[in-house]
C-alpha positions in Angstrom: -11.7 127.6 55.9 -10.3 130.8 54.3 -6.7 131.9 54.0 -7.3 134.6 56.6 -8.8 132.2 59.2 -6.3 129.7 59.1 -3.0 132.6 59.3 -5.2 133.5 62.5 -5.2 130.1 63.5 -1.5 129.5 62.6 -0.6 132.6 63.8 -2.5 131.7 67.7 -0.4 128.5 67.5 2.8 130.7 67.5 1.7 132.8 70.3 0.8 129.7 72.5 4.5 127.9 71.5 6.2 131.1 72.4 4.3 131.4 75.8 5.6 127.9 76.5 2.2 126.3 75.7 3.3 123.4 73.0 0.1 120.8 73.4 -2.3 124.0 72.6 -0.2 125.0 69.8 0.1 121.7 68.2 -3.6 120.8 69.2 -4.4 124.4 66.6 -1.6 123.1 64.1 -3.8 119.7 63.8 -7.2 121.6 63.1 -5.0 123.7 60.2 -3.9 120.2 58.5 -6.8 118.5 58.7 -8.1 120.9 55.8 -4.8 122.2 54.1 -2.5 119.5 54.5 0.5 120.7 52.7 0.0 124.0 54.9 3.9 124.5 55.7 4.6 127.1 58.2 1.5 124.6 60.5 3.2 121.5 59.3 6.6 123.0 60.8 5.2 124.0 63.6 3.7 121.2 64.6 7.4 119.6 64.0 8.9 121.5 66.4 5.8 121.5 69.2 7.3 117.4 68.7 10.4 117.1 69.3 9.5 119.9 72.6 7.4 117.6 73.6 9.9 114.6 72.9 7.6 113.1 69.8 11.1 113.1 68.1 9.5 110.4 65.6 6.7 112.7 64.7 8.4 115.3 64.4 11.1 113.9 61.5 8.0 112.6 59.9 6.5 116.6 59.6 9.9 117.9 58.3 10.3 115.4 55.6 6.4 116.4 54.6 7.8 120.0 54.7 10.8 119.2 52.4 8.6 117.4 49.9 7.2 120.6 49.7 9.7 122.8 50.0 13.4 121.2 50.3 14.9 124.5 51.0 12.7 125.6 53.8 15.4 127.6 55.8 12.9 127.4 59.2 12.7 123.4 58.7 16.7 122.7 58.3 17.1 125.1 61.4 15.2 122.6 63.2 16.5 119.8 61.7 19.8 120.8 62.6 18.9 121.5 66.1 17.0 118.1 66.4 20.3 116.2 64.9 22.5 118.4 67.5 20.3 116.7 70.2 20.7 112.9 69.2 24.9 113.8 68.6 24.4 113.7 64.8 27.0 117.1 64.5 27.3 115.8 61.2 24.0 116.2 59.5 22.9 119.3 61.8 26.5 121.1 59.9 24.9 120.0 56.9 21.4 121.2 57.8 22.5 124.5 59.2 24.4 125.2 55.7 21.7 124.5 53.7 19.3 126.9 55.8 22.3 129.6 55.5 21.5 129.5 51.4 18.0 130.8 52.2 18.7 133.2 55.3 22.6 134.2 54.7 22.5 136.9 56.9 20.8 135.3 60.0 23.6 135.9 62.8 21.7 133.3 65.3 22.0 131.2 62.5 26.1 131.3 62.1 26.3 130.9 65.5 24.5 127.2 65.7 26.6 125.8 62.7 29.5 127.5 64.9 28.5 125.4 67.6 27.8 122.2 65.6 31.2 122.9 63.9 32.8 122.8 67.8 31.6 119.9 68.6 33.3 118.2 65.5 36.1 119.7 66.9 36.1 121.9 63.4 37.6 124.5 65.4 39.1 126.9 62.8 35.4 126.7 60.9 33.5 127.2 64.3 35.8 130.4 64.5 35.0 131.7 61.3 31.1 131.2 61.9 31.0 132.8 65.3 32.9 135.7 63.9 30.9 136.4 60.9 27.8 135.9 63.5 29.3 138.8 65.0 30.0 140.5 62.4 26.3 140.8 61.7 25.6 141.3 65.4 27.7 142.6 67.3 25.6 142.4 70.3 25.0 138.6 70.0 26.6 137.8 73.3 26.1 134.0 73.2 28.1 133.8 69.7 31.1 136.2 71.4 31.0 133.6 74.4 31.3 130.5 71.7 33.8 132.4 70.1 36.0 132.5 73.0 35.6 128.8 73.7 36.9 127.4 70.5 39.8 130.0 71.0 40.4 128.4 74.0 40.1 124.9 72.8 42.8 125.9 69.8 45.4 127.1 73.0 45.0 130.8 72.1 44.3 132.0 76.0 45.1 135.7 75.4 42.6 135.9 73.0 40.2 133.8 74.8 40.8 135.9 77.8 39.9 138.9 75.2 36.5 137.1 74.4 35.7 136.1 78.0 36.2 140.1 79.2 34.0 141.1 76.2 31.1 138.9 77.6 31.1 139.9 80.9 31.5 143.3 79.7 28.2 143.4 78.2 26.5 141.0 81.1 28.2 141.1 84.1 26.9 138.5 86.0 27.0 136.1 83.3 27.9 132.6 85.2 29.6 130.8 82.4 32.1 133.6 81.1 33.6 133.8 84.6 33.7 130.0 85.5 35.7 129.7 81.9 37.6 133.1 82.2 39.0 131.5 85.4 40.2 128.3 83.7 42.0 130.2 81.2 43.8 132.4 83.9 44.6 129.0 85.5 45.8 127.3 82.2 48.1 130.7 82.2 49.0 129.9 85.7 47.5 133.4 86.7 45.9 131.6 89.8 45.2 135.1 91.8 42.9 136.4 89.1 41.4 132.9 88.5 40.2 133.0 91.9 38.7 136.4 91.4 37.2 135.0 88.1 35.8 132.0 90.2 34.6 133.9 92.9 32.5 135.7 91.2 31.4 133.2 89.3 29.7 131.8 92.3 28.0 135.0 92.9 26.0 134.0 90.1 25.6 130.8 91.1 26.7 129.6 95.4 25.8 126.5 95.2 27.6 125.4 92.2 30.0 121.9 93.0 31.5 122.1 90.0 32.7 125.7 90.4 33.4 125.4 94.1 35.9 122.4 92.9 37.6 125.2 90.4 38.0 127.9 92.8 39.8 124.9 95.6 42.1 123.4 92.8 42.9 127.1 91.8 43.5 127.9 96.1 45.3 124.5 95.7 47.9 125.9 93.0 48.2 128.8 95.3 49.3 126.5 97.8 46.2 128.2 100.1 45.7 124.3 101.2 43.4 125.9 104.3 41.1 127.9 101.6 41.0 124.9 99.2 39.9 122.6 102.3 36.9 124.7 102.8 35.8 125.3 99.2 35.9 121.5 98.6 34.1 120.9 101.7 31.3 122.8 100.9 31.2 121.1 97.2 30.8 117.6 98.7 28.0 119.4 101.5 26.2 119.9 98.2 27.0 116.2 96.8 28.3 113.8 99.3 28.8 111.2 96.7 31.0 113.9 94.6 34.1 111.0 93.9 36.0 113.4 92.6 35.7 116.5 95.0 36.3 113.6 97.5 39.3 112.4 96.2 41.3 115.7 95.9 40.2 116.8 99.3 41.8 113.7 100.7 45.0 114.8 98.8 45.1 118.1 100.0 43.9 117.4 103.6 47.0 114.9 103.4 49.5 117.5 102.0 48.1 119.9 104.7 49.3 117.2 107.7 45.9 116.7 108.5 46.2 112.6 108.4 43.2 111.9 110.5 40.9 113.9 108.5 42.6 112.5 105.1 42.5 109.2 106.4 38.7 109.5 106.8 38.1 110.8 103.6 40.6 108.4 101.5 38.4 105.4 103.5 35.1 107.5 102.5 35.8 107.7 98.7 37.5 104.1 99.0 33.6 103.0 100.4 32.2 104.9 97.2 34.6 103.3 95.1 36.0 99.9 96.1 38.1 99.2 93.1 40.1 102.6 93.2 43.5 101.2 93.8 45.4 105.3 93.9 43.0 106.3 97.3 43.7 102.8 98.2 47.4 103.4 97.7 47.3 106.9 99.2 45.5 105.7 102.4 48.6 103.2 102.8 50.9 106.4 103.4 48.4 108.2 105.5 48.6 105.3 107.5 52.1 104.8 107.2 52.4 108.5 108.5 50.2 108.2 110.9 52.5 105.4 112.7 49.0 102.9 111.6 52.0 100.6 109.9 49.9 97.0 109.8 47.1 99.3 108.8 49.3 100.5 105.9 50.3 97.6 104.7 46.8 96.4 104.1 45.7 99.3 102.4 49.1 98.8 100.1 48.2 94.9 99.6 44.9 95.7 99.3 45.6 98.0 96.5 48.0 95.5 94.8 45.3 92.6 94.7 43.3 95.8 92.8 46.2 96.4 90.7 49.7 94.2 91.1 51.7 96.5 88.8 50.3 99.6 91.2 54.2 100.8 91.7 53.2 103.8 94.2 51.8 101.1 96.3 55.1 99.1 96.2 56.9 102.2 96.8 54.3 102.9 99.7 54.9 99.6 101.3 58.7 99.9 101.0 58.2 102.8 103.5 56.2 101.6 105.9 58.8 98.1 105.9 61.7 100.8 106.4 59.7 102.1 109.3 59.8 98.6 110.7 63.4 98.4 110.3 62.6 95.5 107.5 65.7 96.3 105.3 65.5 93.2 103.0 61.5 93.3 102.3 61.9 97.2 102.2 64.5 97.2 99.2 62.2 93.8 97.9 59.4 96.0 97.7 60.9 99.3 96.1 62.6 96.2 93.5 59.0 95.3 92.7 57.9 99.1 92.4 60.8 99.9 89.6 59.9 96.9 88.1 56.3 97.5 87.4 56.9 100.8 86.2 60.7 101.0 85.0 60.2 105.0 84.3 59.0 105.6 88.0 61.5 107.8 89.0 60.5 108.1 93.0 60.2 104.1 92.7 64.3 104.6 92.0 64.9 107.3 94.6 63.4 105.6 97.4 65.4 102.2 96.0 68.2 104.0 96.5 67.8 104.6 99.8 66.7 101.2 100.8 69.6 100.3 99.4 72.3 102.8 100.8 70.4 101.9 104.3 70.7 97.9 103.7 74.6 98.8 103.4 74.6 98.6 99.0 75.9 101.9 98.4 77.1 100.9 95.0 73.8 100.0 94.1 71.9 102.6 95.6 74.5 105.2 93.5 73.6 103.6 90.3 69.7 104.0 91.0 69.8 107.4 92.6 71.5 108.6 89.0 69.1 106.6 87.5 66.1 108.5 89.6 67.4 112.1 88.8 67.8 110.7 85.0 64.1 110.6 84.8 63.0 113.5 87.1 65.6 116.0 87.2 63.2 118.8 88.6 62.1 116.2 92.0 64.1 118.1 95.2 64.0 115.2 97.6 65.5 112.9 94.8 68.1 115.4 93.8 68.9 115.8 97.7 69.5 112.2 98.4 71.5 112.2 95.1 73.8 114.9 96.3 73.9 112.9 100.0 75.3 109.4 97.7 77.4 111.2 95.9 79.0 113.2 98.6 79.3 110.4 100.4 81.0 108.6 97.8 84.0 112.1 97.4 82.2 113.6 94.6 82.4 117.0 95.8 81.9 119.2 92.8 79.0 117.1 91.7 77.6 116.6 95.3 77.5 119.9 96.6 75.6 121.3 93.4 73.1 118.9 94.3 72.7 119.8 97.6 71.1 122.7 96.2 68.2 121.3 95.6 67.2 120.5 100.0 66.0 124.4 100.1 63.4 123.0 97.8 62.2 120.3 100.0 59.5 121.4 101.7 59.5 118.4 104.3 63.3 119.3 105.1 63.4 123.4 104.8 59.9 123.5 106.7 60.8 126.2 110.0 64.2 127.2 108.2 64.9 130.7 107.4 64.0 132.4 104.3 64.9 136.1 102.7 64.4 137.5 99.9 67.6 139.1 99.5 69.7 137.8 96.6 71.9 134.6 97.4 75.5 135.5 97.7 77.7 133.7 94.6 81.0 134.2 95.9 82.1 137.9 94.5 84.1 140.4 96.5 81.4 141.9 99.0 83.3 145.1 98.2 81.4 146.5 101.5 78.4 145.2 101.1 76.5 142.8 104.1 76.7 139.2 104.0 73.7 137.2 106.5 75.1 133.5 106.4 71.8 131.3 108.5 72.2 128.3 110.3 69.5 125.8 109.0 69.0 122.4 110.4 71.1 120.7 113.2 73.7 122.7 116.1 76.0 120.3 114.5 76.1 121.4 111.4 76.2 124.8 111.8 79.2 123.9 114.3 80.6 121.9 111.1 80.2 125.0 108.2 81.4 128.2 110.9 85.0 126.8 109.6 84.3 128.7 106.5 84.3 132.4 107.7 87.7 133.5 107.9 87.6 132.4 103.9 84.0 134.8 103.6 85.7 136.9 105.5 88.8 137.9 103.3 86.1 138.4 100.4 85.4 142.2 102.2 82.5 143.5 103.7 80.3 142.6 106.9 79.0 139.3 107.9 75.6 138.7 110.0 76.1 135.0 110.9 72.5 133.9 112.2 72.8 130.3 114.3 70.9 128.8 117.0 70.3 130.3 120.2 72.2 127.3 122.0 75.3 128.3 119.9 75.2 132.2 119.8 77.5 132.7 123.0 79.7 130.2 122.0 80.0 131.7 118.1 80.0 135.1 119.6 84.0 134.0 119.8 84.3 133.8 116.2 86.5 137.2 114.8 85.5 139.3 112.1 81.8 138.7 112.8 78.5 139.6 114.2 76.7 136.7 115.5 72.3 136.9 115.8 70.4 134.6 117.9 67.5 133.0 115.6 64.2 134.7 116.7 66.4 138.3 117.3 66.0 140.9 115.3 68.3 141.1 112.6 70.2 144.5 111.1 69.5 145.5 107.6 71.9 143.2 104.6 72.6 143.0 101.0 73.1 139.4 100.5 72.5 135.9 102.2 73.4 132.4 102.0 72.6 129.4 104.2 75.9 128.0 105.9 76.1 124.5 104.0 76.3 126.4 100.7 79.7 128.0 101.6 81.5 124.3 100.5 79.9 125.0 96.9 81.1 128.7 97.0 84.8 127.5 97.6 84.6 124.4 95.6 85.5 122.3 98.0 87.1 119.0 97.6 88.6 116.0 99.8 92.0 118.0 99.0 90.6 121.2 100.0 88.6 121.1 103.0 89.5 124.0 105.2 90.8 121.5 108.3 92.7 123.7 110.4 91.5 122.8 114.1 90.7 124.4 116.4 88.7 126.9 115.2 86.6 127.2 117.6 87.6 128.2 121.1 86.4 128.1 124.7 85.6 130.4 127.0 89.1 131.0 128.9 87.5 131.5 132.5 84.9 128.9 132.1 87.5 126.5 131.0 89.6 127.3 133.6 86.5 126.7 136.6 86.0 123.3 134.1 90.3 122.1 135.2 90.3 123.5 138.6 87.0 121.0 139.4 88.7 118.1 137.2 92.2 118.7 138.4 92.2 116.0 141.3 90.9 113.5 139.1 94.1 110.8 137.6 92.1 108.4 135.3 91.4 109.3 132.0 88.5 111.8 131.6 86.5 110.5 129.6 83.2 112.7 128.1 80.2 110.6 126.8 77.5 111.0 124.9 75.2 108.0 123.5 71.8 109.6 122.1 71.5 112.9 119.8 68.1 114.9 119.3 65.1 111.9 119.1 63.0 114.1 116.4 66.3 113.3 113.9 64.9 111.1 111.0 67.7 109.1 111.5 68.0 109.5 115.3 66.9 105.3 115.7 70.1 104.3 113.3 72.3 106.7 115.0 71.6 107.0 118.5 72.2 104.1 121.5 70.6 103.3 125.0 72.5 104.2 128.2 72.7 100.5 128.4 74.0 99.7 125.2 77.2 102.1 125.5 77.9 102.8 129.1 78.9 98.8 129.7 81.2 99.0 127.1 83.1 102.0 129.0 83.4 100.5 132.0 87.2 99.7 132.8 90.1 100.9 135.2 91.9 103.9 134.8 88.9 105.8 133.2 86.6 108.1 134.3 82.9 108.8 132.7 81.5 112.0 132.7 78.0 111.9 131.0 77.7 115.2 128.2 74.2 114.1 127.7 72.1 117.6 127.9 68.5 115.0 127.6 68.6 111.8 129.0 65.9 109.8 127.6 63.7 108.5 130.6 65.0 104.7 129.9 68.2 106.1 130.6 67.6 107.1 134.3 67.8 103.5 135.9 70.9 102.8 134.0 72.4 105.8 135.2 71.4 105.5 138.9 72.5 102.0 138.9 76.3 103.3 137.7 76.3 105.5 140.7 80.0 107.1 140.5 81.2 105.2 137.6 80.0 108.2 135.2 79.4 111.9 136.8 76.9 113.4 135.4 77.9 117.4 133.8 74.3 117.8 132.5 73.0 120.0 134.8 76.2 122.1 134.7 75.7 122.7 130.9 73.3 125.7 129.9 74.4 126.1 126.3 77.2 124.9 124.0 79.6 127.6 125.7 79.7 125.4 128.3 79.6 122.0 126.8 83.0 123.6 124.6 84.6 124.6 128.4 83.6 121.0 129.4 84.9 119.2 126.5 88.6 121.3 126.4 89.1 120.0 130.1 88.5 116.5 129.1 91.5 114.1 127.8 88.4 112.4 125.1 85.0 112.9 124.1 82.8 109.6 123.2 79.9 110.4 120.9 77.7 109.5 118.7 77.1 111.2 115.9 75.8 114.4 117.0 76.9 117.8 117.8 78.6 117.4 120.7 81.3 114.9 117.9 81.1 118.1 115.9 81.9 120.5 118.7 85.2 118.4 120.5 86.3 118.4 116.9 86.0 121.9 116.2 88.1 122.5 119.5 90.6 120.1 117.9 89.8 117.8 121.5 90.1 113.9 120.8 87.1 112.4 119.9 86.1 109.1 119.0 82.7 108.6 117.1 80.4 105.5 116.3 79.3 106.0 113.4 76.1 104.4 111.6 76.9 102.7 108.7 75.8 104.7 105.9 73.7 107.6 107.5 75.9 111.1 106.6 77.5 112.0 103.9 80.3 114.3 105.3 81.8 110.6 107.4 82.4 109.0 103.7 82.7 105.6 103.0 85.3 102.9 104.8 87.7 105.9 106.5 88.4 105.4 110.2 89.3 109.1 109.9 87.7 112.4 108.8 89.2 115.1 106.9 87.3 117.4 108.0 88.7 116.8 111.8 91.8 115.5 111.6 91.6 114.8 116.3 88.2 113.0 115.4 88.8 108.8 114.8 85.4 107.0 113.6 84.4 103.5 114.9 81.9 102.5 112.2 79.5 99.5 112.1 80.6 97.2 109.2 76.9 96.0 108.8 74.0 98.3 109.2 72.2 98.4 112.3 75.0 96.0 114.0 76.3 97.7 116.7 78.3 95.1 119.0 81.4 95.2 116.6 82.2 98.5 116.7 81.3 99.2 120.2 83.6 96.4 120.7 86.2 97.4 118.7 86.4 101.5 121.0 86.0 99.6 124.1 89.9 97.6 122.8 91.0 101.0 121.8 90.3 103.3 124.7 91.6 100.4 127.5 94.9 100.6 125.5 94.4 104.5 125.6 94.2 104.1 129.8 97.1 101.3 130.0 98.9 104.2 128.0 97.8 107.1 129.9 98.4 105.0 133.5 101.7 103.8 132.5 
């Protein structure tokens, strides 16, 4: 066969590889080496027709005939280097692709496949140099500027990975891969906005893309869009329904989102695909728990604990739900066994802490709530229980800077008012407008009010924004203009949420602003409220036994018409029922009692005239709620049971409060025990009617 027939036939082999036609090509190759052996360019491509057609074996076996020939055959190391790249041998295809850069020094395809090889040695500084002298000898090799901006990424230098990302999709637009990873950079630089642009288009390339559709929801995630991230996750598993991971951080986010029925599914769903995963074990637990499921949760927490004993979220988890059932001693036993496993778990501590403080060891539960803000110092709910033990305990400086931290808490500041004016720190208002907001309970708002004349003789204007149940009762208050929540409000400079105004003045024990009353009735109301009591001699006694029932701590606070009303029962006294809500448990007890309590309920639109109620009466008996708050505001005797450890402002072992000095507390010596102190007003107020009859 002559030279001329067998470059025709070597040269009809290339045409049929390039056409994707590898069998034809290496069936022409053969016929070439069956009469000129050592015939290189057939002999290497026949290798490479090989290892297309996965004859990986045959393949090395044609190279090494090519390197006896010609050791330096630059075509032959390039595909020995890709071959080597395929079986993970980065090694020997660095090696290979070196070599071949001897012969062909300028090839720019070339630079960019040791780049590559380089990268996946994690070589990063080389693979950078390769790509950019690829580059340097094509500018226009797009793939080598997209590897470029990889390793740049890998070596933490976003901007200029961002650079490299932007030049790709400068030159192809709808290049899938530059905006998938030019939306993980954005997200690595927290830019989430434009990482969901990057992502979004990204699956204009390519819809139907899991992987990116899990990008784009983590990124809506971050955003805190949970709604968006919901659906883009969604429609990842739609496209794998076995996608564990896609499963797993939906169930998170449909949990954070509040929708527990749909998390549950999905956390038993990924649990079924995955039966040794002890977290979405763990996390079902507090679904459940949530969910009010409790014997559900506590299978799903000892389930995962037979998965993993040292599990501590799970202890922590099963804590909870044993709080929920009012189990103090295997609640604080549990969260014992969750600080153990993991000594460093700081919400393992926080949540010990309030086991604890609820189990009636506030020492204890001091020690490991400074022990939980030791090792997370940026967790709000932790710092906001902190600031609760040490208040509680008369570290006012301390407590009230901690306190901070419950605008944070998204469970606890959830319906509160925001603005984005700047916070007030204290300074001269100088004529400027101060909105103070009410935030969570009538009675603390009633409590923090005591503050304004001191806000007031810093200058200016003050907006005080409360309650609608309070407004016509604060619309009393001098020196201020009081807004319903849900009115419009007038333009202002500044704002700050009522309970900051103790950090403002730097309250302590020996500086609490006591002066009662400062809050005053209605004169004419008041006077209707005497004119009806006038006739009656006994004692008039106000009563109140239940505060709001969505309170977290309403079940440790709050008492049954027939646990109190018994108690009261007793010549020379007169019940008058303050309660706005009975509960419907309530009614038969009440009926039953007849004239032995007159009910003022229906008499009592808002807090205006609850205040006109409570100045006629000679004693209010509460609970702790904000009818307590209110007779103490109007300086009015009041007598409150107090739980033993619930709020901070009642401090520890005081029968008194400084903060109203009419107000005497009866508090339970033992959580949860309630016969004692009950026992102990029921004494005190038939010595207060021998007194008042005598």
């Amino acid at each position: 066969m002559s030279h001329a027939a067998v470059d025709r036939i070597v040269l009809q082999a290339a045409e049929h590889f390039a056409a994707g036609r590898p069998d034809e090509a290496d069936a022409l190759c053969a016929e070439v080496l069956k009469t000129e052996p050592d015939h290189v360019p057939a002999l290497h491509l026949a290798a490479v027709a090989a290892f297309v057609t996965d004859r990986a074996a045959d393949g090395a076996v044609l190279l090494n005939r090519v390197f006896n020939i010609d050791p330096d055959h630059a075509p032959a190391l390039v595909t020995l280097g890709d071959a080597l790249a395929v079986k993970g041998q980065h090694e020997g295809a660095v090696a290979a692709f070196q070599r071949a850069l001897c012969r062909r020094p300028n090839d720019a395809g070339l630079h960019n496949k040791l780049g590559v090889a380089l990268g996946e040695l994690a070589r990063f500084d080389e693979a950078e140099a390769a790509y950019r002298r690829a580059l340097g000898l094509d500018a226009q090799l797009t793939r080598a500027c997209f590897n470029l901006a990889v390793v740049l990424a890998e070596q933490g230098r976003l901007a200029e990975a961002e650079d490299a990302y932007r030049a790709v999709i400068a030159r192809e637009l709808t290049y899938r891969g530059a905006w998938l990873n030019l939306g993980n950079v954005l997200a690595d630089q927290n830019r989430l906005s434009e990482a969901v642009v990057a992502y979004r288009c990204a699956l204009d390339a390519d819809p139907d893309d899991p992987g990116l559709l899990c990008n784009l929801g983590a990124a809506l995630y971050r955003k805190g869009l949970l709604e968006d991230a919901i659906v883009q996750y969604r429609r990842a598993i739609a496209l794998v329904p076995d996608n564990l991971a896609a499963l797993r951080l939906l169930g998170l986010i449909l949990h954070e989102a509040g929708r527990l029925d749909e998390a549950a599914e999905i956390y038993r769903r990924t649990f079924a695909l995955d039966p040794a995963d002890h977290v979405i074990a763990t996390n079902l637990g507090a679904c459940l728990s949530e969910l009010g499921a409790l014997d559900d949760a506590i299978a799903a927490c000892e389930h995962a604990l037979l998965l993993r004993p040292d599990h501590a979220p799970a202890w922590t988890n099963l804590g909870i739900v044993f709080e929920k059932q009012e189990r103090v001693e295997h609640a604080v036993a549990a969260h014992r066994c969750a600080v153990a496993a993991d000594p460093a778990y700081a919400k393992g501590h926080a949540n010990l802490a309030v086991a604890l403080r609820n189990a009636g060891e506030i020492d204890e539960a001091l020690v490991v709530s400074h022990r939980a803000v030791a090792l997370d110092p940026e967790q709000p709910l932790a710092q906001y229980n902190h600031a609760h033990f040490l208040l509680m305990n008369g570290d006012f400086a301390n407590g009230f800077e901690a306190y901070r931290w419950r605008r944070r808490c998204k469970t606890l500041s959830d319906g509160d008012p925001t603005f984005s004016e700047p916070e007030w720190r204290g300074e001269v208002l100088e004529g400027r407008t101060l909105l103070l907001f009410a935030e969570y309970g009538l009675g603390d708002a009633l409590h923090f009010v005591r503050y304004l004349p001191m806000v007031a003789a810093r200058g200016g204007t003050i907006i005080l924004q409360v309650q609608p149940a309070l407004a016509s009762l604060l619309r009393r208050l001098p020196d201020v203009t009081v807004i319903a929540r849900g009115e419009p409000l007038p333009p202002f400079d500044l704002q700050l949420p009522l309970m900051s105004l103790p950090r403002i003045f730097d309250t302590t024990l020996d500086s609490i602003p006591a002066d009662v009353p400062y809050l005053h009735p209605d004169p004419a109301k008041l006077s209707r409220w005497r004119a009806v009591l006038a006739d009656v001699t006994a004692l008039k006694v106000g009563v109140v036994w239940a505060g709001n029932a969505r309170h977290k701590g309403d079940r440790q606070r709050s008492l049954s018409a027939a646990a109190m009303l018994p108690h009261l029962l007793m010549p020379g006294v007169q019940l008058y029922s303050l309660q706005k809500e009975p509960r419907p448990e309530d009614a038969p007890v009440l009926a039953a009692l007849g004239d032995e309590i007159i009910d003022l309920g229906p008499a009592l639109g808002d807090f205006s005239d609850t205040a006109a109620a409570v100045a006629a009466l000679d004693l209010v008996l509460a609970v702790d709620t904000s009818v307590a708050h209110l007779a103490g505001a109007l300086g009015r005797p009041v007598w409150m049971l107090t739980p033993y450890a619930l709020d901070w402002r009642w401090l520890r072992d005081r029968e008194d409060s400084p903060w109203y000095p009419t107000m005497r507390l009866f508090r339970q010596r033992r959580p949860h025990e309630w016969d004692d102190p009950l026992l102990r007003l029921s004494a005190a107020l038939a010595v207060l009617a021998a007194k008042a009859a005598g």
